[in-house]
C-alpha positions as a Markdown table, in Angstrom:
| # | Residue | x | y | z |
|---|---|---|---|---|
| 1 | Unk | -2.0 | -7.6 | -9.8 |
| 2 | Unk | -1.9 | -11.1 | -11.1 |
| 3 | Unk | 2.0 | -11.5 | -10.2 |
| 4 | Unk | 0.7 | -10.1 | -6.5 |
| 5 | Unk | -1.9 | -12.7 | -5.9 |
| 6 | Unk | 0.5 | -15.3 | -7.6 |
| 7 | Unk | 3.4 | -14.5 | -5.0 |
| 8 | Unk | 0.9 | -14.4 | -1.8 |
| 9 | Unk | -0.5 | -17.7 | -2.6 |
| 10 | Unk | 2.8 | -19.3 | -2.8 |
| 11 | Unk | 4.6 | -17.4 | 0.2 |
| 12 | Unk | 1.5 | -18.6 | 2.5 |
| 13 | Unk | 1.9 | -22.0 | 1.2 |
| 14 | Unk | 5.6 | -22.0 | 1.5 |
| 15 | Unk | 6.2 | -19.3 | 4.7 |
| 16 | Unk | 9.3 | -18.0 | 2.0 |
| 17 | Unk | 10.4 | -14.6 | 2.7 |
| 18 | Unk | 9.1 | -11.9 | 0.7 |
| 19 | Unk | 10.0 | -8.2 | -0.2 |
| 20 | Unk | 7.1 | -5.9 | -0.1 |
| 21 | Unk | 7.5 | -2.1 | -2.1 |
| 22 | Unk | 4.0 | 0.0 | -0.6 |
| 23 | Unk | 3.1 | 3.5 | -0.1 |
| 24 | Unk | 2.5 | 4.5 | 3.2 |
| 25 | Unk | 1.5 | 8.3 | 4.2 |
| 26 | Unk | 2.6 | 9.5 | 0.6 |
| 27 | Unk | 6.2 | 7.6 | 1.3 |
| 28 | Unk | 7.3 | 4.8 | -1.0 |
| 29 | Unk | 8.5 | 1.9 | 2.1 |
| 30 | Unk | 10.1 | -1.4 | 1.7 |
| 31 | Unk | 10.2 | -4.6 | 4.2 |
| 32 | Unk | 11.1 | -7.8 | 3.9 |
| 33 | Unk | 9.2 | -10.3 | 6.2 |
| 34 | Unk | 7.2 | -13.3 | 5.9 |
| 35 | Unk | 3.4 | -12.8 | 5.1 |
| 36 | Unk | 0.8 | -14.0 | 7.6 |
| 37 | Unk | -2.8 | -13.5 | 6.4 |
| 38 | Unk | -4.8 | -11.8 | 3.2 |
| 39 | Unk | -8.5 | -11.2 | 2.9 |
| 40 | Unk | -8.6 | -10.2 | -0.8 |
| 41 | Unk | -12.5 | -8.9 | 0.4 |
| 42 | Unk | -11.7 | -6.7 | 3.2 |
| 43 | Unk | -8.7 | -5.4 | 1.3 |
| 44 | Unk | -6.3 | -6.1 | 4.0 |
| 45 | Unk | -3.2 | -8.4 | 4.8 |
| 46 | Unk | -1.2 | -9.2 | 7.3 |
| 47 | Unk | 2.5 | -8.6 | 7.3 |
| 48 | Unk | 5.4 | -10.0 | 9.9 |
| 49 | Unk | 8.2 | -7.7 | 9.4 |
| 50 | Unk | 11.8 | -9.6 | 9.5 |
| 51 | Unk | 13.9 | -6.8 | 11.7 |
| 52 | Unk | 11.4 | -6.1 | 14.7 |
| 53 | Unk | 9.0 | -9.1 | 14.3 |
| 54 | Unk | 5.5 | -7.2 | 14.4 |
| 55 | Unk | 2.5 | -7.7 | 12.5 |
| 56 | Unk | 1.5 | -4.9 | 10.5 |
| 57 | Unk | -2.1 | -4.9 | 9.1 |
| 58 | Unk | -2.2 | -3.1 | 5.3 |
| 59 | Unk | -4.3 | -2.3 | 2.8 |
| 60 | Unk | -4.0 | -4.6 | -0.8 |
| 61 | Unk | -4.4 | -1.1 | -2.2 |
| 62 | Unk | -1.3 | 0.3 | -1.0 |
| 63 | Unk | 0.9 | -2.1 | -2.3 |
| 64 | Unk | 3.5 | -1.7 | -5.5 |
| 65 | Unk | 5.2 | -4.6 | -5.7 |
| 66 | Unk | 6.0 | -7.9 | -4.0 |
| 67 | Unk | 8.7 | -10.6 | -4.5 |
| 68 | Unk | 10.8 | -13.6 | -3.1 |
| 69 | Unk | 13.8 | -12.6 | -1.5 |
């Protein structure tokens, strides 16, 4: 969770593209995209995919993995 926070802080500082691994309905999903918004307290983030360009709104809790593309 460390490496998580670590990566958030520096893609919101730097708007670098990141590659997110969550679960989503029981299914294991991957995006890449640029990250908009966390709120560590309401367990949520805010997610701007790179192929359609929509925000998605997750939970912190669904996340596996995230990393610099």
């Amino acid at each position: 969770m460390e490496q998580i926070n670590f990566t958030f802080i520096k893609a919101l500082h730097t708007n670098k593209q990141i590659y997110l691994t969550y679960y989503k309905n029981g299914q294991r999903i991957t995006q890449t995209g640029f990250l908009q918004f966390v709120d560590s307290l309401g367990n949520l983030f805010v997610f701007i995919d790179k192929v359609f360009e929509l925000k998605n709104k997750m939970k912190l809790s669904e996340l596996i993995d995230v990393r610099f593309v």
